[in-house]
C-alpha positions as protocol buffer text, in pm:
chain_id: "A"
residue {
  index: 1
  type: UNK
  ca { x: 0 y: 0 z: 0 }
}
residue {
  index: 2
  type: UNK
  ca { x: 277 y: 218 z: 106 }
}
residue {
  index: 3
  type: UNK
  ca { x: 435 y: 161 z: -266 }
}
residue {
  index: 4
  type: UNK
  ca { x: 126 y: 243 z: -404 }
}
residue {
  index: 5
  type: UNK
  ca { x: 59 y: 618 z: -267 }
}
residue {
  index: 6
  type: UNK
  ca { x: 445 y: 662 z: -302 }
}
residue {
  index: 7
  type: UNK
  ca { x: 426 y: 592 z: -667 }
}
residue {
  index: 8
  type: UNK
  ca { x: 88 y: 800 z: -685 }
}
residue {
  index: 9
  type: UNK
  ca { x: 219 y: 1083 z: -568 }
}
residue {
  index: 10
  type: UNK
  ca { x: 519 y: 1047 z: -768 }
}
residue {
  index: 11
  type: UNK
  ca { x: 281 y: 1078 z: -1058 }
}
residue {
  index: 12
  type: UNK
  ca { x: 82 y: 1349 z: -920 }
}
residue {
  index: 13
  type: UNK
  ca { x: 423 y: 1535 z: -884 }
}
residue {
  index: 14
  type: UNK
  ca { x: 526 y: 1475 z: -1181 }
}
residue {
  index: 15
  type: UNK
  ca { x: 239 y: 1587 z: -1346 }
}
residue {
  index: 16
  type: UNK
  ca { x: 230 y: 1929 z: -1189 }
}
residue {
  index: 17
  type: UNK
  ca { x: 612 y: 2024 z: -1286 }
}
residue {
  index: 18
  type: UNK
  ca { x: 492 y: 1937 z: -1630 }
}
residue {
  index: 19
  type: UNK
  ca { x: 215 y: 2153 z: -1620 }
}
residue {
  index: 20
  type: UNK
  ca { x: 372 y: 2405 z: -1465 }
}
residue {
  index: 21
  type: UNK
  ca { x: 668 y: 2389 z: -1756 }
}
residue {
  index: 22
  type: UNK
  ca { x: 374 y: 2364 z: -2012 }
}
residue {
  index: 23
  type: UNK
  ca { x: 119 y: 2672 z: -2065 }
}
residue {
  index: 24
  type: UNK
  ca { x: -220 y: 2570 z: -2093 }
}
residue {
  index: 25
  type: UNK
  ca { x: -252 y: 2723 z: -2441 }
}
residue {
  index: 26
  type: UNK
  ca { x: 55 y: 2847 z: -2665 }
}
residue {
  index: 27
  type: UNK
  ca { x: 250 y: 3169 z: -2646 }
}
residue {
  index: 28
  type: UNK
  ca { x: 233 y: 3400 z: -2885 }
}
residue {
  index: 29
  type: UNK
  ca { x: 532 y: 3529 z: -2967 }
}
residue {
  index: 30
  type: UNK
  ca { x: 623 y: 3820 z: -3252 }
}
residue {
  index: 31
  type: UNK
  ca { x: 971 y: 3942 z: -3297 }
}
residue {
  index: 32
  type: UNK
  ca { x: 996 y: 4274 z: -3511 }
}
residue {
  index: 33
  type: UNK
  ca { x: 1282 y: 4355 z: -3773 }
}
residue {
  index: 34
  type: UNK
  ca { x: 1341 y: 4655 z: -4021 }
}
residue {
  index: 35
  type: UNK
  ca { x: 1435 y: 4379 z: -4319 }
}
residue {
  index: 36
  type: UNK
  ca { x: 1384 y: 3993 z: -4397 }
}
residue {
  index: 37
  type: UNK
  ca { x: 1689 y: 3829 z: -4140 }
}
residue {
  index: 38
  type: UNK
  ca { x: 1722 y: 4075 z: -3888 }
}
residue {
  index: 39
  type: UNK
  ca { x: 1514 y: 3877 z: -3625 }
}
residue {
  index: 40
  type: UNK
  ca { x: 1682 y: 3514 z: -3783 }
}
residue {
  index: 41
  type: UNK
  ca { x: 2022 y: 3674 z: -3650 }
}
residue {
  index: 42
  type: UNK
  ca { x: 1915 y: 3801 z: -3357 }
}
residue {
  index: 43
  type: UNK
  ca { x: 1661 y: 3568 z: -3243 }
}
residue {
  index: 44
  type: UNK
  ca { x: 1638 y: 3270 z: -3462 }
}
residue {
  index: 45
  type: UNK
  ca { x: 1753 y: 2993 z: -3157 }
}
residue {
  index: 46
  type: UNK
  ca { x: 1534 y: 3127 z: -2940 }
}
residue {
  index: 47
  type: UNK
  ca { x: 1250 y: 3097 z: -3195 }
}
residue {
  index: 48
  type: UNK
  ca { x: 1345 y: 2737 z: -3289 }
}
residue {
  index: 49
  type: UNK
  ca { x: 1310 y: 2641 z: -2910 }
}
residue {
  index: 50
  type: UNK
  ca { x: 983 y: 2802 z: -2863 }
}
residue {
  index: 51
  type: UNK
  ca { x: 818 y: 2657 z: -3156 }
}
residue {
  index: 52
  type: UNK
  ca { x: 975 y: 2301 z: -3091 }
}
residue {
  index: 53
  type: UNK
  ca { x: 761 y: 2327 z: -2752 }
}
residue {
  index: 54
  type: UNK
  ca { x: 473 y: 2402 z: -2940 }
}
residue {
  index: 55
  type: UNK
  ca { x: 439 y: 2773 z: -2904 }
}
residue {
  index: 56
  type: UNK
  ca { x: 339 y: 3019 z: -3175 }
}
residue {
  index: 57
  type: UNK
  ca { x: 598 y: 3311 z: -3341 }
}
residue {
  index: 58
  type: UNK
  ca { x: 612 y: 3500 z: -3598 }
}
residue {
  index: 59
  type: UNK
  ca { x: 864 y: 3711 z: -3757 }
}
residue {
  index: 60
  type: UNK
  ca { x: 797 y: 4050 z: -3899 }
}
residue {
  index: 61
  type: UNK
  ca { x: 1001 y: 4240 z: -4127 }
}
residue {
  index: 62
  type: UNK
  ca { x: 884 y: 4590 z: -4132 }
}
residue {
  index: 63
  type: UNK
  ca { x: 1026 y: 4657 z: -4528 }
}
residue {
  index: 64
  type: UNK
  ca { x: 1013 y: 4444 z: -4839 }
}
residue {
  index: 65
  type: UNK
  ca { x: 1428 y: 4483 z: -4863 }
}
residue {
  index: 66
  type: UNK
  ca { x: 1419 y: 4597 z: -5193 }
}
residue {
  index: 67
  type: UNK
  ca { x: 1753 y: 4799 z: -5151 }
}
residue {
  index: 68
  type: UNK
  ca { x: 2011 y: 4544 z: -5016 }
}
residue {
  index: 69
  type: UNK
  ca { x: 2166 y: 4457 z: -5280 }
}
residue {
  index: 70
  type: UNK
  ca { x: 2471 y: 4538 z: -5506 }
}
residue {
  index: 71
  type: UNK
  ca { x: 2343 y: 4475 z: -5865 }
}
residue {
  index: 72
  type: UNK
  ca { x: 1956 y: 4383 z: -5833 }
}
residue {
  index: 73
  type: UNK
  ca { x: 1700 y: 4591 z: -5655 }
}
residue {
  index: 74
  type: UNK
  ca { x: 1324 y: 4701 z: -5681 }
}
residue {
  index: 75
  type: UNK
  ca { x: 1057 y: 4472 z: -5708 }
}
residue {
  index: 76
  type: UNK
  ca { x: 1239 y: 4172 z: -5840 }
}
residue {
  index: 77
  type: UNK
  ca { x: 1484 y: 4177 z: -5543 }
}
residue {
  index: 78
  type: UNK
  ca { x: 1176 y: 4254 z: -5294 }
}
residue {
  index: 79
  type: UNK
  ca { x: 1044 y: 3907 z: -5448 }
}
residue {
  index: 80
  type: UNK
  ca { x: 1304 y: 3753 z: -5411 }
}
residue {
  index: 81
  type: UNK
  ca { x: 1390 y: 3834 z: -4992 }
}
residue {
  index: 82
  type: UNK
  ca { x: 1038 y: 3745 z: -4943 }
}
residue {
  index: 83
  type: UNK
  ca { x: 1086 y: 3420 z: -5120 }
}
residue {
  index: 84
  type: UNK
  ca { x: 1393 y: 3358 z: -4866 }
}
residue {
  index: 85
  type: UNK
  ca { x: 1187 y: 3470 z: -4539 }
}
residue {
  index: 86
  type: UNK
  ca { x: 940 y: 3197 z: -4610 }
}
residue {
  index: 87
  type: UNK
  ca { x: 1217 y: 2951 z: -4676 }
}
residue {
  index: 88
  type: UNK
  ca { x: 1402 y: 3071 z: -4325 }
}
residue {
  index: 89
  type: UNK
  ca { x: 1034 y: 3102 z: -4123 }
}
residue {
  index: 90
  type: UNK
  ca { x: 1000 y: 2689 z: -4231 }
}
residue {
  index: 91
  type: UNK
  ca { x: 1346 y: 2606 z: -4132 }
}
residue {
  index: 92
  type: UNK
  ca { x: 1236 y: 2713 z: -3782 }
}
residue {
  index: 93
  type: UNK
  ca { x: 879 y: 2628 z: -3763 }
}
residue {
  index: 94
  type: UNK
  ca { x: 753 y: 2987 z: -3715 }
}
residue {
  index: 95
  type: UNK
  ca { x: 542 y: 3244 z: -3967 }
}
residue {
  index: 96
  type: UNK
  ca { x: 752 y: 3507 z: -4178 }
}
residue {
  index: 97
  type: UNK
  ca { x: 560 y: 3854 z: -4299 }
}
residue {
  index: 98
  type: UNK
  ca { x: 742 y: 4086 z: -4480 }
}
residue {
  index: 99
  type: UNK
  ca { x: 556 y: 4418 z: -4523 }
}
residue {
  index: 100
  type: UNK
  ca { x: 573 y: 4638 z: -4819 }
}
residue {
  index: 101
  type: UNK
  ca { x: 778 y: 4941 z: -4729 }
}
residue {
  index: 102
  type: UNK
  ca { x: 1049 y: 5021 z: -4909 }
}
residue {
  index: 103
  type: UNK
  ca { x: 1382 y: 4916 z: -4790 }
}
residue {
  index: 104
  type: UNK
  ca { x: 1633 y: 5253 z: -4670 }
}
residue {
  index: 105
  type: UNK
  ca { x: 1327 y: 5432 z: -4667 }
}
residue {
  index: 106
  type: UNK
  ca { x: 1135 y: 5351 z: -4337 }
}
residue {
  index: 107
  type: UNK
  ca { x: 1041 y: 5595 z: -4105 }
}
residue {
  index: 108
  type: UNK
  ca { x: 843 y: 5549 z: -3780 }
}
residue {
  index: 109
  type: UNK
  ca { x: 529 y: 5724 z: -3893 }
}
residue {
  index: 110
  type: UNK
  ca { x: 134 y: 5673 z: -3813 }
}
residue {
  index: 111
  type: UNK
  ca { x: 106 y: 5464 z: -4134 }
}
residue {
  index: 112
  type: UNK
  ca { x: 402 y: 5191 z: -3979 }
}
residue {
  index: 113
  type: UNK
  ca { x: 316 y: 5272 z: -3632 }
}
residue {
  index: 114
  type: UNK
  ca { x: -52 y: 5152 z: -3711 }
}
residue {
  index: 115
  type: UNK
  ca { x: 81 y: 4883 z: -3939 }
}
residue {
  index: 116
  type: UNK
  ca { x: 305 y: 4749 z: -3677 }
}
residue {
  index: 117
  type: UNK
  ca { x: -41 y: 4724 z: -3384 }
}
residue {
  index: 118
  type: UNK
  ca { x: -224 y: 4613 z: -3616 }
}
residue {
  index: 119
  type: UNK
  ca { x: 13 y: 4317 z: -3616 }
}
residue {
  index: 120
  type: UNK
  ca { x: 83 y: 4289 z: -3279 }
}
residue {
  index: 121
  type: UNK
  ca { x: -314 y: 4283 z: -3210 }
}
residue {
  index: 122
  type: UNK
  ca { x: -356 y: 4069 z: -3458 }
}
residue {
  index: 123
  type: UNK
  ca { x: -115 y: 3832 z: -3382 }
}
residue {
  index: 124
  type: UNK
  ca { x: -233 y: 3821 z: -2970 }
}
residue {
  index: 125
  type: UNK
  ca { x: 135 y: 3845 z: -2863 }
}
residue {
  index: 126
  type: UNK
  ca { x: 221 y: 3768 z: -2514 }
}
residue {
  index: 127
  type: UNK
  ca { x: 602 y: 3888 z: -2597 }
}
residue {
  index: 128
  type: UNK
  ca { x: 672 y: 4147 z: -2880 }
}
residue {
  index: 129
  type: UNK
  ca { x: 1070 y: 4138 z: -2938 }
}
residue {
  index: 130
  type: UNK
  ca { x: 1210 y: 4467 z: -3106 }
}
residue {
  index: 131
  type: UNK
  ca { x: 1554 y: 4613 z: -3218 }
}
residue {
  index: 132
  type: UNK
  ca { x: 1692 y: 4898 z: -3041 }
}
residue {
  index: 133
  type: UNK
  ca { x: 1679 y: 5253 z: -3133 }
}
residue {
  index: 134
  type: UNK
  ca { x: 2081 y: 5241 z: -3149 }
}
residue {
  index: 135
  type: UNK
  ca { x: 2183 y: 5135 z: -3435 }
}
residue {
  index: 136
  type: UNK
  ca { x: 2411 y: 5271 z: -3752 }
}
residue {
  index: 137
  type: UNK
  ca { x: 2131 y: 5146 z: -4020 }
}
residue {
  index: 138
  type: UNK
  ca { x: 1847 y: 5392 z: -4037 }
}
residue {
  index: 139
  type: UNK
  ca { x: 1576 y: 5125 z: -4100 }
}
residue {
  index: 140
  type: UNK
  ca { x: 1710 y: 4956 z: -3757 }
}
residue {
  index: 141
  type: UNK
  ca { x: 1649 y: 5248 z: -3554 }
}
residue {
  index: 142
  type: UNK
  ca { x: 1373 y: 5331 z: -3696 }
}
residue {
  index: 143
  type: UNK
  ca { x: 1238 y: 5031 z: -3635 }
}
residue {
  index: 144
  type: UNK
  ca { x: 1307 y: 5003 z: -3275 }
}
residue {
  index: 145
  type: UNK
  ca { x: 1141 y: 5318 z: -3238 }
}
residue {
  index: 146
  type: UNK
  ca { x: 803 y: 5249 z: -3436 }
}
residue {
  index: 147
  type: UNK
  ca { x: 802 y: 4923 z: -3150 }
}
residue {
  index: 148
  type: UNK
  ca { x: 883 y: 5142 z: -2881 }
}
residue {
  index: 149
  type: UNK
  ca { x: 565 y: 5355 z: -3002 }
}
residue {
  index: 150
  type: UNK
  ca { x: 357 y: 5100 z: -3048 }
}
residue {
  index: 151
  type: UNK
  ca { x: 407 y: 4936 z: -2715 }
}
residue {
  index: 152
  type: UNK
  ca { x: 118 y: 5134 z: -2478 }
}
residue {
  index: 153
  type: UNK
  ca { x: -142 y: 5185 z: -2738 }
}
residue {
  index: 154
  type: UNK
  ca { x: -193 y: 4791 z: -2871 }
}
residue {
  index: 155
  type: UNK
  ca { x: -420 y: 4841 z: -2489 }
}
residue {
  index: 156
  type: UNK
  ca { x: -570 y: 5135 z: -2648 }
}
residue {
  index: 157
  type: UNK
  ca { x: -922 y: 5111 z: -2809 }
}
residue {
  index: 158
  type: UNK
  ca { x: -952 y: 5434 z: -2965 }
}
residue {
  index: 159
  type: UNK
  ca { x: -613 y: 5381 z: -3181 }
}
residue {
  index: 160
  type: UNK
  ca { x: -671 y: 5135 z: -3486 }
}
residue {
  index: 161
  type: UNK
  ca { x: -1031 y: 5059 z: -3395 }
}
residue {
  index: 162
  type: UNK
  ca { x: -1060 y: 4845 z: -3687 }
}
residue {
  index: 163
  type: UNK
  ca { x: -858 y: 4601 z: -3492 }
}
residue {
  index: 164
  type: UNK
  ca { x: -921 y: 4465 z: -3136 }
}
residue {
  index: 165
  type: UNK
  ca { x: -719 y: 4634 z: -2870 }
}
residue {
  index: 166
  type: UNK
  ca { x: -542 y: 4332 z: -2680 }
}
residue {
  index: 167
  type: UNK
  ca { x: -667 y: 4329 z: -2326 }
}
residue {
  index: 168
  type: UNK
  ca { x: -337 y: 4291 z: -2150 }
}
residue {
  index: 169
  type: UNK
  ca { x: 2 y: 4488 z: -2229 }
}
residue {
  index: 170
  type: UNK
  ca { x: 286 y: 4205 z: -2386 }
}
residue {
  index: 171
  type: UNK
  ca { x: 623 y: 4169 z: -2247 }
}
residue {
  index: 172
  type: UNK
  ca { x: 826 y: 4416 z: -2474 }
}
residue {
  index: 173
  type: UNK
  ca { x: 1186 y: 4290 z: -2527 }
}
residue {
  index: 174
  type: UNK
  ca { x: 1517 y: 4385 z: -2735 }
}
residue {
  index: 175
  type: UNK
  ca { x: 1712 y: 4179 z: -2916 }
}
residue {
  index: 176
  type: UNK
  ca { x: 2088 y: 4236 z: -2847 }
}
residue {
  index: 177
  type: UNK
  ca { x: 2292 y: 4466 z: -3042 }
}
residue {
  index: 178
  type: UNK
  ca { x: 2695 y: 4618 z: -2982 }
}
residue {
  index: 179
  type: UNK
  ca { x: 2643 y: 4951 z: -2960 }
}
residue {
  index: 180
  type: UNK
  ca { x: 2687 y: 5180 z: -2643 }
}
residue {
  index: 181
  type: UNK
  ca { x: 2575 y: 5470 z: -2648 }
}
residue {
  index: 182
  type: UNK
  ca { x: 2401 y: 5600 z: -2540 }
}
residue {
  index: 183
  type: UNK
  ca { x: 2376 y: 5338 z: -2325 }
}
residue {
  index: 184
  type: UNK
  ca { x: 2518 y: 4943 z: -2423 }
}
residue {
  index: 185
  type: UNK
  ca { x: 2225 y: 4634 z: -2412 }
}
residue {
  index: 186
  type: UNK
  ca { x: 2161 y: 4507 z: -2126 }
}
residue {
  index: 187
  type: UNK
  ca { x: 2224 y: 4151 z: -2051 }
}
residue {
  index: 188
  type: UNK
  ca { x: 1838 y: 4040 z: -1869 }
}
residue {
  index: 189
  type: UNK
  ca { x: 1754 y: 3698 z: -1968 }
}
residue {
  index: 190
  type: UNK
  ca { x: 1970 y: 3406 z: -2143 }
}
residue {
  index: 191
  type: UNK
  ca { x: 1870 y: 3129 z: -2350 }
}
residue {
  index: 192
  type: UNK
  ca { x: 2073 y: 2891 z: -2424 }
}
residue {
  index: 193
  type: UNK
  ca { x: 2072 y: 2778 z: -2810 }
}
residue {
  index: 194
  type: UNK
  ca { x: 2325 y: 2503 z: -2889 }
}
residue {
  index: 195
  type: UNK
  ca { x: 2113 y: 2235 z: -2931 }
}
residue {
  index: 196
  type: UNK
  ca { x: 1896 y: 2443 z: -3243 }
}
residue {
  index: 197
  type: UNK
  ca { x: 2205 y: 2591 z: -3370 }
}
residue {
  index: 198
  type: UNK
  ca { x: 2129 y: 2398 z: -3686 }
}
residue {
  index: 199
  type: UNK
  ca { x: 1820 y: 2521 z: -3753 }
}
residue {
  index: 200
  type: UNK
  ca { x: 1917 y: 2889 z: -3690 }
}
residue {
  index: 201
  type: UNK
  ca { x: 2215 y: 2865 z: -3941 }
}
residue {
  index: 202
  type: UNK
  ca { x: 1984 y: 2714 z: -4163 }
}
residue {
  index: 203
  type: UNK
  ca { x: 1734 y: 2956 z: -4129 }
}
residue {
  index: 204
  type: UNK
  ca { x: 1970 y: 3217 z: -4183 }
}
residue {
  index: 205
  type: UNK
  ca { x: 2159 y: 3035 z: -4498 }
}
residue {
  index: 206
  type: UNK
  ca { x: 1810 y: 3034 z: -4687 }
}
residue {
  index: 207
  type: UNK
  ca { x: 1854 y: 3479 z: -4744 }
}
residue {
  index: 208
  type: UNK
  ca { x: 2098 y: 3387 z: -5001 }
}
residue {
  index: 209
  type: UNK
  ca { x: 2116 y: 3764 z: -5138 }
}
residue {
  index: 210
  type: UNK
  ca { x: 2220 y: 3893 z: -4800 }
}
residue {
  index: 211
  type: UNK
  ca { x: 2421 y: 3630 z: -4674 }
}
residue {
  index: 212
  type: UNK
  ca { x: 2588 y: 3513 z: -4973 }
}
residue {
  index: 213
  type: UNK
  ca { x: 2586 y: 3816 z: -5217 }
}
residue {
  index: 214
  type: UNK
  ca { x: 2517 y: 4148 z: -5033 }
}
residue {
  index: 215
  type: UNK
  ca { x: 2668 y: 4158 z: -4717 }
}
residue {
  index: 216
  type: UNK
  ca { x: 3000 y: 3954 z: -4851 }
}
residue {
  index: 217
  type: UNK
  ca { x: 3038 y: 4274 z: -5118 }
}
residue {
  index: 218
  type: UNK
  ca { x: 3004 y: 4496 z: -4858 }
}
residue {
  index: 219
  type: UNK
  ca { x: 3293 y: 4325 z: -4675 }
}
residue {
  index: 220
  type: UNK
  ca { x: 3505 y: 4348 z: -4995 }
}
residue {
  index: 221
  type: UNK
  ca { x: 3490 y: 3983 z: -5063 }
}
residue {
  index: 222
  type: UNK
  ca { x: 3473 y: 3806 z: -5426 }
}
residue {
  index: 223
  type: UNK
  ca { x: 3279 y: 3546 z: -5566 }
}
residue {
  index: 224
  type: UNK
  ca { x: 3580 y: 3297 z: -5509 }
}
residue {
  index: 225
  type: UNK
  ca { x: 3574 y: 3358 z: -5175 }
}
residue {
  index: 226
  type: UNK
  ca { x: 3178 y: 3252 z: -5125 }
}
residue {
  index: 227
  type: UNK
  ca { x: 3179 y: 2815 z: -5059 }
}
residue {
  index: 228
  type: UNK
  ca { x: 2936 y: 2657 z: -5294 }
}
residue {
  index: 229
  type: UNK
  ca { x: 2823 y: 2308 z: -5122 }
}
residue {
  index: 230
  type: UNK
  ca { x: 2544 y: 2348 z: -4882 }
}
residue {
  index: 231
  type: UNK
  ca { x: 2720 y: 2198 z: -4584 }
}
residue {
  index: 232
  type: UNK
  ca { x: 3060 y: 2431 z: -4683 }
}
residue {
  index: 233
  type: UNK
  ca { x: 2807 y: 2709 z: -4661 }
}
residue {
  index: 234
  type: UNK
  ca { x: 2601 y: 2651 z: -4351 }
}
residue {
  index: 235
  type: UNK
  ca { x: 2969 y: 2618 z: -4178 }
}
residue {
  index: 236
  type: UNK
  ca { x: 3093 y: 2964 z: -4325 }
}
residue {
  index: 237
  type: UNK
  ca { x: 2745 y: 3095 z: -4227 }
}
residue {
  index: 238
  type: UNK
  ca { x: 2823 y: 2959 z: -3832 }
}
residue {
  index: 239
  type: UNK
  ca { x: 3221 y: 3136 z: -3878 }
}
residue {
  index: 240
  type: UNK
  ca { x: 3118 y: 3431 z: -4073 }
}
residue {
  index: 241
  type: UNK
  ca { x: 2785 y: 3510 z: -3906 }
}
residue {
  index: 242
  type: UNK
  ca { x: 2699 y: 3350 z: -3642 }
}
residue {
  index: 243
  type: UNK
  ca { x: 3001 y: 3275 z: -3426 }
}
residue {
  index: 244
  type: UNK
  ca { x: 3031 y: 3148 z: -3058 }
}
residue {
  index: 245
  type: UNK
  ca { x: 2881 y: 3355 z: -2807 }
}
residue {
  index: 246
  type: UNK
  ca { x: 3201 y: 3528 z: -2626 }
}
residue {
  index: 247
  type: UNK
  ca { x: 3099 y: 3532 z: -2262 }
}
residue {
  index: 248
  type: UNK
  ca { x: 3170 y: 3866 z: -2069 }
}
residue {
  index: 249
  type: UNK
  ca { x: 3132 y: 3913 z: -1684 }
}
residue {
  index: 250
  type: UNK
  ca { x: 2745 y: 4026 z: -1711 }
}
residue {
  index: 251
  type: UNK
  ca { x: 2722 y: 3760 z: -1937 }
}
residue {
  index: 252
  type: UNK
  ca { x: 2808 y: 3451 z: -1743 }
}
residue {
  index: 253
  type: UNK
  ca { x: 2665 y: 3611 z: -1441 }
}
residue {
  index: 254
  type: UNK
  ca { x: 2303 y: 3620 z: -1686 }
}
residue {
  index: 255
  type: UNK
  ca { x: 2373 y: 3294 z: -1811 }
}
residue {
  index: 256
  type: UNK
  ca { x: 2450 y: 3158 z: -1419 }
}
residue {
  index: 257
  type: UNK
  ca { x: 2111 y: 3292 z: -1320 }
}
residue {
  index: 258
  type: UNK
  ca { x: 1917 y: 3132 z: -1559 }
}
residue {
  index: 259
  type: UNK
  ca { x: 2060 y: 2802 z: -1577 }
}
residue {
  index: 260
  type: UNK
  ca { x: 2263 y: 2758 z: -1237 }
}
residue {
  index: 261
  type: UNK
  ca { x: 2315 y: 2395 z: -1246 }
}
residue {
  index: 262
  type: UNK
  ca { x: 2503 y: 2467 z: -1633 }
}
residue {
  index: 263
  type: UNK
  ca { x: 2863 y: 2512 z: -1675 }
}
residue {
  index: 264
  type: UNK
  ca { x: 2924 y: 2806 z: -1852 }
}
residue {
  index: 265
  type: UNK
  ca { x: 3246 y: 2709 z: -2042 }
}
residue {
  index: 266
  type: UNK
  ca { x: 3073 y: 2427 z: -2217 }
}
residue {
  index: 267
  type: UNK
  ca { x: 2813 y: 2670 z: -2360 }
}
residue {
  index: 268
  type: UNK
  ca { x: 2847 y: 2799 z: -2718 }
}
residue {
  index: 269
  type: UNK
  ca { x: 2543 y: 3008 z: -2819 }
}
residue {
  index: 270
  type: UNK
  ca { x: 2362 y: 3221 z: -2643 }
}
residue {
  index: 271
  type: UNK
  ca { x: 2099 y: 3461 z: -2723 }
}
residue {
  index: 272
  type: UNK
  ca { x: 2047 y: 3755 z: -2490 }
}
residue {
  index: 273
  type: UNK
  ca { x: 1740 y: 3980 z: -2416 }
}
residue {
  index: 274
  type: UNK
  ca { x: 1677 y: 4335 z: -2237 }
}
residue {
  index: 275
  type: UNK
  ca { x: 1330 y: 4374 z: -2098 }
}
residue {
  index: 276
  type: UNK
  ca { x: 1217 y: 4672 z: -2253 }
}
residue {
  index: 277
  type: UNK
  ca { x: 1089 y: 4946 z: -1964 }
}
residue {
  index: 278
  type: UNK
  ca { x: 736 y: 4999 z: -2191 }
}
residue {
  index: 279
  type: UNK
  ca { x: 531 y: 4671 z: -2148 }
}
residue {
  index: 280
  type: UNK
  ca { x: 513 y: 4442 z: -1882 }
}
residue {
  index: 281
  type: UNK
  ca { x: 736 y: 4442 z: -1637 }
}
residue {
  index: 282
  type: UNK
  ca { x: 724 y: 4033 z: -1563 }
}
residue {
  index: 283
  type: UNK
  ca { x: 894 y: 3896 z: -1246 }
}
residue {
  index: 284
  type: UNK
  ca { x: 1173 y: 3640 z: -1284 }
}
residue {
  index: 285
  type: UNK
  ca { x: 891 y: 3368 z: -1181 }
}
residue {
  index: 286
  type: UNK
  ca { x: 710 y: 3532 z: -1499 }
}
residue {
  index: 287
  type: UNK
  ca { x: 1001 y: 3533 z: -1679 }
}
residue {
  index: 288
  type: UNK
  ca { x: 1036 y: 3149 z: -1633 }
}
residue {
  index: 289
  type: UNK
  ca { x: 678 y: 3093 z: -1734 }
}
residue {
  index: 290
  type: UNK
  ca { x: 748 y: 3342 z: -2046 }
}
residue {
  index: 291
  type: UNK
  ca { x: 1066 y: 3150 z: -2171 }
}
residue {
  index: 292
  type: UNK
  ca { x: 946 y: 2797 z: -2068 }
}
residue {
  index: 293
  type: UNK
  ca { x: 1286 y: 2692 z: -2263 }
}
residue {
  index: 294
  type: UNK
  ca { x: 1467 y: 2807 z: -1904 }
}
residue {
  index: 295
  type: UNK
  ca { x: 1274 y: 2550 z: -1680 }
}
């Protein structure tokens, strides 16, 4: 008998860490870009994760990116990057809109600021992830300010009444960037992403134009220096692009908090996140339920 209730409650147990690990419904997840691969750099691992556990994201590129490019552009190259966001959204089992704003040209006016809630209502996010307003590409900062903008009045009725004002404020978050002033990222929350790494370089191989044409010009590279084979190419994407995470002090003490039982120097990738001072302000038990990937 004694057995019995001991393996009962085992079960019982057992049952409520699961549940507790596992929402009753999906989040909703949308991370915000100026172009087609800005969130796949930025956030791709962290995306893979979520939708293996069955949540919901969805990338959104705020322009077509119908300027990135050395020696195509318009509407055939626009075609073309959208082509490649669908190909990177199915590498990592998420959604991929591009909008129709011309690439260089953004700006965070009431046309993209309502564009951008309309999304985010329609969408139901529980997180919206955004770029920083720091940034040396206009169309970045712009970006990260349209967010910013956009992050009280998805509550607000009266503003795009055409679409449903969400009844709760989402967690607003930035992706990590370099720059410091004028003030660096901050280091918040951690996720671990070595064991998706392949679908993120993946992911981020399918934008051919950027990854193989554009931003190789830019860096003075030729043809000859570009590997053909797919598996020479997702390995220059990891070296080139995506390299190991290079852990500072606020770094390890991030990662540490979030995964205390891990040893640091056997991590590789890690994507970071600052919780953005607009939204909701979650508590680290929130934060836990948030990125279920950290339980």
């Amino acid at each position: 008998m004694k057995k019995l209730t001991f393996i009962i409650c085992m079960a019982v147990a057992s049952f409520n860490a699961f549940a507790q690990d596992t929402p009753e419904k999906p989040l909703r997840i949308i991370a915000i870009g100026a172009h087609p691969d800005d969130c796949d750099m930025k956030f791709g691992g962290t995306a893979a994760l979520y939708a293996q556990l069955g949540h919901k994201v969805k990338f959104l590129a705020l322009t077509n990116g119908d300027a990135g490019h050395q020696s195509m552009g318009g509407g055939v190259l626009g075609k073309r990057r959208r082509a490649e966001a669908k190909k990177a959204g199915e590498a990592l089992g998420i959604e991929y809109d591009v909008l129709d704003n011309h690439d260089a040209e953004l700006i965070p006016n009431l046309n993209v600021r309502h564009q951008v809630i309309r999304k985010i209502r329609e969408w139901d996010a529980d997180i919206v992830l955004g770029l920083r307003p720091n940034d040396y590409h206009p169309d970045h900062r712009n970006a990260g300010i349209v967010v910013q903008d956009a992050a009280y009045l998805v509550i607000v009725p009266n503003v795009t009444p055409d679409t449903p004002a969400l009844k709760k404020n989402p967690i607003f978050l930035y992706m990590q960037d370099g720059f410091q002033k004028p003030y660096p990222f901050s280091k918040d929350i951690a996720v671990v992403i070595d064991g998706v790494m392949d679908k993120k370089e993946k992911a981020f191989a399918s934008h051919e134009s950027q990854v193989f044409e554009w931003m190789p010009w830019l860096m003075g590279m030729t043809e000859s220096d570009i590997p053909t084979g797919e598996k020479e190419r997702l390995s220059w994407v990891n070296t080139t692009y995506l390299k190991e995470t290079k852990l500072d002090e606020t770094g390890k003490a991030t990662l540490k908090k979030w995964y205390p039982e891990t040893d640091a120097s056997k991590v590789k990738y890690v994507e970071f996140f600052e919780i953005c001072e607009y939204g909701k302000q979650p508590t680290d038990e929130e934060i836990k339920y948030y990125f279920p990937m950290l339980n």
